[in-house]
C-alpha positions in Angstrom: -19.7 -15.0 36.3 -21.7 -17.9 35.1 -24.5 -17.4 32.9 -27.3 -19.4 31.4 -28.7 -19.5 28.0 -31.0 -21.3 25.6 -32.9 -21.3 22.5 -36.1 -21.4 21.9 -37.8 -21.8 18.3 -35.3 -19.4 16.9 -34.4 -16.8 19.6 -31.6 -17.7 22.1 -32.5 -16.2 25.4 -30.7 -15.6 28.8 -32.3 -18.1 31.6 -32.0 -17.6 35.1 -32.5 -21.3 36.0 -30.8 -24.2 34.5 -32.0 -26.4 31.9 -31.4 -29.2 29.6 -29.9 -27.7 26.3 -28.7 -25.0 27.7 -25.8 -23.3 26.9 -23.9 -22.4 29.9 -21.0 -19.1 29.7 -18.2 -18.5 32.4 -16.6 -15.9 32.2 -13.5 -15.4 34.9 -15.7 -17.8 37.4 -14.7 -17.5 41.4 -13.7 -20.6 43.4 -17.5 -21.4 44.3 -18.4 -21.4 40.3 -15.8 -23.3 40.2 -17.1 -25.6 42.5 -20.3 -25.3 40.8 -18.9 -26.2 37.6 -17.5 -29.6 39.0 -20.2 -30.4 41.7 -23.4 -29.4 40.2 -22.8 -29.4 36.0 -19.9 -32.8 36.3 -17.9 -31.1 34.5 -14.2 -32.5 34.6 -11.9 -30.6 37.4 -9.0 -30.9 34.5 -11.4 -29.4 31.9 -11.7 -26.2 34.3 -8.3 -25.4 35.8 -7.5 -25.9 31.5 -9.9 -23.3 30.4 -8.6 -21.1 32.8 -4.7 -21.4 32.2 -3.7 -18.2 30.0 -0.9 -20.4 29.1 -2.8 -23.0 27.7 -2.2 -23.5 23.7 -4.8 -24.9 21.6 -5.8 -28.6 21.7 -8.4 -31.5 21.9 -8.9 -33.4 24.6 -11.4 -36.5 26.0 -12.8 -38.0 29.1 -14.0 -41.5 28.0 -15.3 -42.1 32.1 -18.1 -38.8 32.1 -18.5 -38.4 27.8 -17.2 -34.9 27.8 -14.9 -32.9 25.3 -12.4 -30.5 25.5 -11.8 -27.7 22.9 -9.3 -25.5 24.0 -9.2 -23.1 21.0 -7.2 -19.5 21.1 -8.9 -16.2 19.8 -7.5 -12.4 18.9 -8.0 -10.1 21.7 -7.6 -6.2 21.7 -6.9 -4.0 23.9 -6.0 -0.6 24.5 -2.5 0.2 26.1 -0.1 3.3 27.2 2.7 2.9 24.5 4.8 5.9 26.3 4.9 9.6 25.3 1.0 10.4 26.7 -0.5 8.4 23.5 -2.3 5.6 23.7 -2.0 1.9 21.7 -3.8 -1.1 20.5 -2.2 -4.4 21.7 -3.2 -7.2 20.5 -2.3 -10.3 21.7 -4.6 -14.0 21.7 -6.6 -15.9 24.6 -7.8 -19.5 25.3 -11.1 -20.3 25.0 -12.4 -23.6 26.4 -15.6 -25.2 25.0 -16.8 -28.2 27.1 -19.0 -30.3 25.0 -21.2 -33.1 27.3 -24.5 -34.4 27.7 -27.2 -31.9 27.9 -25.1 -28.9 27.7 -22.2 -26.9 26.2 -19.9 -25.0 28.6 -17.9 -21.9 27.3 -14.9 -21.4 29.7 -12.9 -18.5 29.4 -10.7 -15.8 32.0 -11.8 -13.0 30.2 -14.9 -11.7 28.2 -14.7 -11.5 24.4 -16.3 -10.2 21.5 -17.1 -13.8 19.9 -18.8 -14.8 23.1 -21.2 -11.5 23.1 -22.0 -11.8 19.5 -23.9 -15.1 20.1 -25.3 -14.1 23.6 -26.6 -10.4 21.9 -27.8 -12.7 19.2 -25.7 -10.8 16.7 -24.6 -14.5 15.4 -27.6 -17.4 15.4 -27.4 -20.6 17.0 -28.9 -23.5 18.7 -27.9 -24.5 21.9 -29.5 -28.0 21.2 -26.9 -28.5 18.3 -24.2 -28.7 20.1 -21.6 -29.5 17.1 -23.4 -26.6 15.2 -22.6 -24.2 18.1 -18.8 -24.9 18.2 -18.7 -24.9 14.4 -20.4 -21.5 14.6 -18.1 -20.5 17.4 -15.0 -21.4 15.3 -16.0 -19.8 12.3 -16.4 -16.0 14.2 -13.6 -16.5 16.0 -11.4 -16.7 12.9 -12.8 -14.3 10.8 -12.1 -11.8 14.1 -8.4 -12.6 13.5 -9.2 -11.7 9.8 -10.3 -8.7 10.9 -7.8 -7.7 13.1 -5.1 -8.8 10.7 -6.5 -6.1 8.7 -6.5 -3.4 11.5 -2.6 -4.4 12.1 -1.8 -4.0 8.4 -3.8 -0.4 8.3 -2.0 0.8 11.5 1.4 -0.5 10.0 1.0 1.6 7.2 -0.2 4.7 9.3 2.6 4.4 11.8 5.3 3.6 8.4 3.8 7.3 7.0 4.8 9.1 10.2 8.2 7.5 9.8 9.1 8.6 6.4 8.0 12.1 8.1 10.1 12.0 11.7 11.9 9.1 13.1 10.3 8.9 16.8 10.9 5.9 19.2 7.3 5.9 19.3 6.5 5.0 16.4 9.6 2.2 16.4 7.9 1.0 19.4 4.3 1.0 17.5 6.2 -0.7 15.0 8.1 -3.5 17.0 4.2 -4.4 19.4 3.0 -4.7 15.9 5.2 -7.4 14.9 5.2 -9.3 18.2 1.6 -9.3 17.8 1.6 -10.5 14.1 4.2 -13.6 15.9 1.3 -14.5 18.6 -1.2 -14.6 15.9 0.9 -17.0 13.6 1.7 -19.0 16.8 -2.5 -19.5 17.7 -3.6 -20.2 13.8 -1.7 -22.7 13.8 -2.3 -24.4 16.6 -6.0 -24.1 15.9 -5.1 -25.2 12.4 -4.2 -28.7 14.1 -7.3 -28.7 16.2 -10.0 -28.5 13.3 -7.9 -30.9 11.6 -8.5 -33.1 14.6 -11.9 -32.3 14.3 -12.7 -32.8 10.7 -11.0 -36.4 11.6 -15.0 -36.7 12.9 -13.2 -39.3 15.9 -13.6 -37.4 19.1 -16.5 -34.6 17.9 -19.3 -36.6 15.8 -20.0 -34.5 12.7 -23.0 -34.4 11.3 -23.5 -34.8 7.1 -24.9 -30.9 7.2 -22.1 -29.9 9.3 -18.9 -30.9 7.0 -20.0 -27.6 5.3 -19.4 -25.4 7.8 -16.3 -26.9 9.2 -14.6 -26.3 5.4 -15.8 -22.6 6.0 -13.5 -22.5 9.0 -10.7 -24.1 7.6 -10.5 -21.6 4.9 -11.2 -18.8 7.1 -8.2 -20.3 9.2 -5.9 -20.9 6.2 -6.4 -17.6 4.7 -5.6 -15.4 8.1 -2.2 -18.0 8.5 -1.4 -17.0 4.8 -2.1 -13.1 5.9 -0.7 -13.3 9.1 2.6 -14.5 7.2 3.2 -11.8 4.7 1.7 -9.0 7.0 4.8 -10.3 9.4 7.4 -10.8 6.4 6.6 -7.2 4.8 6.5 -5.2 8.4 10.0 -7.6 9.3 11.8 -5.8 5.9 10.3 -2.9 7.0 11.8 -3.0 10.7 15.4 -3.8 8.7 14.6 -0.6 5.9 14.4 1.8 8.9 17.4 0.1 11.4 19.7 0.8 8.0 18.2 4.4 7.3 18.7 5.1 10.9 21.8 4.0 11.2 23.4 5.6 7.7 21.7 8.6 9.2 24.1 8.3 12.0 26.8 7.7 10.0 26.6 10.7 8.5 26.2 13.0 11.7 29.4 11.2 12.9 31.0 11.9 9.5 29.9 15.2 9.5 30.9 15.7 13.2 34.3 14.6 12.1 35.3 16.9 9.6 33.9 19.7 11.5 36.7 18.5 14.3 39.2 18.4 11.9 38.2 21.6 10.5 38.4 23.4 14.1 41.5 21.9 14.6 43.7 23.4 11.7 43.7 27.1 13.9 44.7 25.2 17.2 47.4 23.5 15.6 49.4 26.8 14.0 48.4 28.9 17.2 49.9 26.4 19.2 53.0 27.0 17.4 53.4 30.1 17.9 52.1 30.3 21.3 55.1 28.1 22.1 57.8 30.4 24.2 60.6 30.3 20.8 62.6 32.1 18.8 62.6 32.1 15.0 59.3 31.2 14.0 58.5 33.3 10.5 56.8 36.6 11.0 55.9 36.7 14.7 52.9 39.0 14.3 49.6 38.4 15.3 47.9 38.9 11.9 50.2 36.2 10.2 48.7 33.6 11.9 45.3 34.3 12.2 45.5 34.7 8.2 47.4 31.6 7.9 45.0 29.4 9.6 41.8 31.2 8.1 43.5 29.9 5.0 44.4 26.3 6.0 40.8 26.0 7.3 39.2 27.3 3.6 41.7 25.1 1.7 40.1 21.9 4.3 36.6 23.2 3.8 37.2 23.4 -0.3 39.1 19.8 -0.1 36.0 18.1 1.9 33.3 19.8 -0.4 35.0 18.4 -3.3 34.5 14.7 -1.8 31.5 15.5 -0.6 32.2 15.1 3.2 29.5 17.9 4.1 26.7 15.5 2.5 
């Protein structure tokens, strides 16, 4: 899907034609956007097949031959997932997002759609497609205060799915538990590797800044900053947590087994003395049936009294 977009006085409208300015979206383009992209627009085959690799980490990159640049930056996605046992999950993982940055126009690449994107095309967030460095700025800055806010959405369902824990201990919340901490590890793995982009930006060599734009680019790298700083002690308190509940689960099998163990032992006591006497000798003490029965009811009170006293039962 390629899309076409462009401001005029203050209102950024959807085109249907081309034009210089514009602001150009692909979203998950087919081979002859593709095409498009490189034939018609120039835009550098490298740039594209980059945008478009889910692998691709954040980074900066240059084409001194055509004047075009390369953001690849990574943003928060959500989505909802089967996490087992008929209930349903939020994953959240992160995404590359390439912003091509040439004459005329600025080219938003990415496989998927995303929130960011539709909060500048619904004109929820205002920009200029004109000011091309004020658009990625812009860009940059909603794109990390989404991880802010999803930061906040893991911590919240942390502390939900830790409440149902104290209350039953399900694999399915475990499982909650663990995709929650793989996600909090792909968010600290993107911040900072957008971290080292905008400081590669700020350096003002590759991207010209602007004197009114230094502003915003601080706003960014604070916003960035303070979700890496979240991000870190969201994934250090649910980590401890995750070792809290291996230990309680584990003592809590310990103790079954424990339990299990003296209740073997307890059982045991009557096979033992009927064994005995079930044996085909002579001169075993008071070969009645009732002797033995009392005996062992005996044995097995003393045992039960003995492993109450050192708490074995507990």
């Amino acid at each position: 899907m390629i899309e076409f977009y462009k401001t005029f006085d203050t209102q950024t409208q959807k085109i249907d034609t081309l034009q210089p300015g514009s602001w150009i979206n692909v979203v998950s383009p087919t081979e002859e956007e593709k095409q498009f992209l490189i034939d018609e627009i120039g835009i550098v085959p490298e740039f594209v097949q980059s945008s478009l690799d889910a692998e691709e980490s954040s980074h900066l990159d240059f084409d001194d031959d055509r004047n075009q640049t390369l953001v690849i930056i990574d943003y928060p996605s959500a989505e909802e997932i089967d996490g087992g046992y008929n209930k349903k999950t939020l994953q959240y993982t992160t995404l590359p997002l390439g912003i091509v940055l040439m004459k005329g126009y600025i080219i938003t690449i990415s496989l998927y759609e995303n929130l960011n994107i539709e909060d500048i095309a619904t004109g929820k967030i205002k920009i200029n497609t004109e000011m091309k460095t004020r658009f990625l700025l812009t860009l940059l800055l909603r794109i990390s205060q989404r991880f802010l806010i999803y930061l906040r959405q893991i911590d919240r369902l942390s502390s939900l799915t830790e409440k149902r824990l104290y209350k039953s201990m399900q694999n399915k919340e475990l499982i909650q538990m663990f995709g929650l901490e793989k996600s909090l590890v792909y968010f600290s793995t993107s911040l900072k590797t957008d971290e080292i982009t905008l400081n590669k930006i700020m350096r003002g060599k590759v991207i010209k800044l602007y004197e009114e734009d230094q502003e915003l680019l601080d706003d960014v790298l604070i916003e960035i900053h303070q979700a890496i700083e979240m991000c870190n002690i969201y994934s250090n308190i649910l980590s401890g947590t995750m070792d809290a509940f291996a230990s309680i689960i584990s003592n809590n099998l310990n103790i079954v087994m424990k339990i299990l163990a003296v209740v073997t032992i307890v059982m045991s006591i009557p096979e033992i003395i009927f064994s005995f006497y079930g044996m085909n000798v002579t001169g075993m003490p008071l070969s009645t049936w009732w002797f033995p029965t009392l005996l062992a009811v005996v044995v097995c009170i003393i045992a039960i009294f003995i492993f109450k006293k050192k708490n074995m039962f507990r």
